[in-house]
MARFIMI-839956 format. One record per residue (C-alpha): residue number from 1; residue in one letter; x, y, z. Coordinates in nm, 2 decimals. Layout:
{seq=NUM&type=A&east=X&north=Y&up=Z}
...
//
This chain:
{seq=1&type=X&east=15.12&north=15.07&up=9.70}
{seq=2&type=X&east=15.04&north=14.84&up=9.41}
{seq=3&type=X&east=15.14&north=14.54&up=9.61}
{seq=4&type=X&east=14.95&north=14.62&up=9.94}
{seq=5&type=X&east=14.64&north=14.64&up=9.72}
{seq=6&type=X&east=14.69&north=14.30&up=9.57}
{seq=7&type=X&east=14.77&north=14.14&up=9.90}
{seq=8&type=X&east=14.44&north=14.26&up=10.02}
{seq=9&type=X&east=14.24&north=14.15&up=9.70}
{seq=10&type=X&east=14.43&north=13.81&up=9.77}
{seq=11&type=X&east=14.34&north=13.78&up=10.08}
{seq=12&type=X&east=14.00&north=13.88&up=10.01}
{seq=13&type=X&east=13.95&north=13.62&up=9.73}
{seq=14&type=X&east=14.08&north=13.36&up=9.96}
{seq=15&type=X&east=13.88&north=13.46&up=10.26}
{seq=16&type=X&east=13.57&north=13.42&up=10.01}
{seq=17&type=X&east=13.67&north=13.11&up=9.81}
{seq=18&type=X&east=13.71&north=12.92&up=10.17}
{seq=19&type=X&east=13.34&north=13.05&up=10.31}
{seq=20&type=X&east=13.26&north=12.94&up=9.98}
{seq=21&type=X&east=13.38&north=12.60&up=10.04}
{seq=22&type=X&east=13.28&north=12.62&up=10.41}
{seq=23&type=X&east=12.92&north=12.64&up=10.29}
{seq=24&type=X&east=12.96&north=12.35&up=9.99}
{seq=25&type=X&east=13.08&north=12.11&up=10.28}
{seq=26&type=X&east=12.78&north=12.17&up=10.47}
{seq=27&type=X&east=12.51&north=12.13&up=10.23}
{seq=28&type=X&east=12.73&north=11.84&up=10.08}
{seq=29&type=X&east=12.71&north=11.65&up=10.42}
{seq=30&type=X&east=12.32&north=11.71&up=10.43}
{seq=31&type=X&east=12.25&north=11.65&up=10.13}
{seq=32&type=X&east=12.43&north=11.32&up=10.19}
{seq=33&type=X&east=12.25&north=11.27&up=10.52}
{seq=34&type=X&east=11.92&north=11.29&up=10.33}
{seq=35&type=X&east=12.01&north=11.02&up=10.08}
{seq=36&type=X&east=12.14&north=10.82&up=10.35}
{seq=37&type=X&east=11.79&north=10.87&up=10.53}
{seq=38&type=X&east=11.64&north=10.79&up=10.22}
{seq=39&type=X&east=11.83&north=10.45&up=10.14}
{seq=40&type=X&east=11.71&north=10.36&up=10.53}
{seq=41&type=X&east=11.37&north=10.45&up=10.47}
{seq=42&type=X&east=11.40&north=10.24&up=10.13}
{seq=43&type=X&east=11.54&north=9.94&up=10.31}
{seq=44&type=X&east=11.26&north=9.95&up=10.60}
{seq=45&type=X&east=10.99&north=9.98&up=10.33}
{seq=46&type=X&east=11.12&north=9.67&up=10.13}
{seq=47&type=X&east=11.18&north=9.47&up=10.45}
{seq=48&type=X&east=10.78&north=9.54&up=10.54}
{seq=49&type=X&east=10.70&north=9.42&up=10.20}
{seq=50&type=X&east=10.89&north=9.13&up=10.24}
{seq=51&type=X&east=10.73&north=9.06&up=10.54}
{seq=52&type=X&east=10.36&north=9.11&up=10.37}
{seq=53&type=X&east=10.47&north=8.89&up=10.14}
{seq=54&type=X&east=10.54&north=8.61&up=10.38}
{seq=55&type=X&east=10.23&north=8.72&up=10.56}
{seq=56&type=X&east=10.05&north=8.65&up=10.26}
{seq=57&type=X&east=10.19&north=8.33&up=10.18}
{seq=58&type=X&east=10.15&north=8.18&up=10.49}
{seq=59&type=X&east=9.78&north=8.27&up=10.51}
{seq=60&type=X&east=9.75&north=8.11&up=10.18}
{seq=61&type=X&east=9.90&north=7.83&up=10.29}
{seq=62&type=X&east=9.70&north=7.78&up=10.59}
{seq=63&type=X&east=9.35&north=7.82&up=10.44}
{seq=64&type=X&east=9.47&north=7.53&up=10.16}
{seq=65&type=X&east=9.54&north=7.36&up=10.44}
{seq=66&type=X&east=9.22&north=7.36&up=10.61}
{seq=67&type=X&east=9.01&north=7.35&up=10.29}
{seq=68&type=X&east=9.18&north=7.03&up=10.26}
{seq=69&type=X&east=9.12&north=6.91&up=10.59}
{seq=70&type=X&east=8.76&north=6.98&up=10.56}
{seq=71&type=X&east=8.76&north=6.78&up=10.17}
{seq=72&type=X&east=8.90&north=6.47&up=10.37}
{seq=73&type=X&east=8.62&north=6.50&up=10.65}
{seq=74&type=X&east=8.36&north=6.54&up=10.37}
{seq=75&type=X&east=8.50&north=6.23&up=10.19}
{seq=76&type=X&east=8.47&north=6.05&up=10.55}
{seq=77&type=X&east=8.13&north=6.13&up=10.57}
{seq=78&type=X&east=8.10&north=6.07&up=10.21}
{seq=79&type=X&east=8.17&north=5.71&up=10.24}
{seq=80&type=X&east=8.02&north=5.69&up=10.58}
{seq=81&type=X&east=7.65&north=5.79&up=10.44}
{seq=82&type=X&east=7.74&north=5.52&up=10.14}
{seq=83&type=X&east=7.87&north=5.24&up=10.34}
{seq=84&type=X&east=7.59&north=5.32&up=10.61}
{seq=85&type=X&east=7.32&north=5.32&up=10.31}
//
């Protein structure tokens, strides 16, 4: 009798223990889903930064440009008017 009982509290604490780590394996692989989401999300956000950035740069770049382009026509009128004059 003894040893019927303890097979069956065995087998009960082994049926648990394994739901036990059934569950643990789940919320492990979501949990690692959801930082794997996260590191995406991460990597989109810095890529649009980085693309901003450029954005930026290249706006800056073009009004310099033209600012400049408009100082040489003024220094062509510039010495037009004083060669004119």
């Amino acid at each position: 009798m003894g040893f019927s009982d303890e097979k069956g509290s065995f087998a009960g604490v082994a049926e648990i223990t394994g739901g036990v780590w059934e569950v643990l394996s789940v919320l492990a692989a979501r949990l690692l889903g959801v930082v794997g989401e996260k590191a995406e999300v991460g990597a989109e956000a810095e890529a649009l930064d980085a693309d901003l950035k450029r954005s930026a740069v290249a706006a800056q770049e073009m009004f310099e440009k033209r600012l400049q382009a408009e100082g040489a026509v003024d220094v062509l009128v510039d010495l037009f008017d004083f060669v004119v004059s």
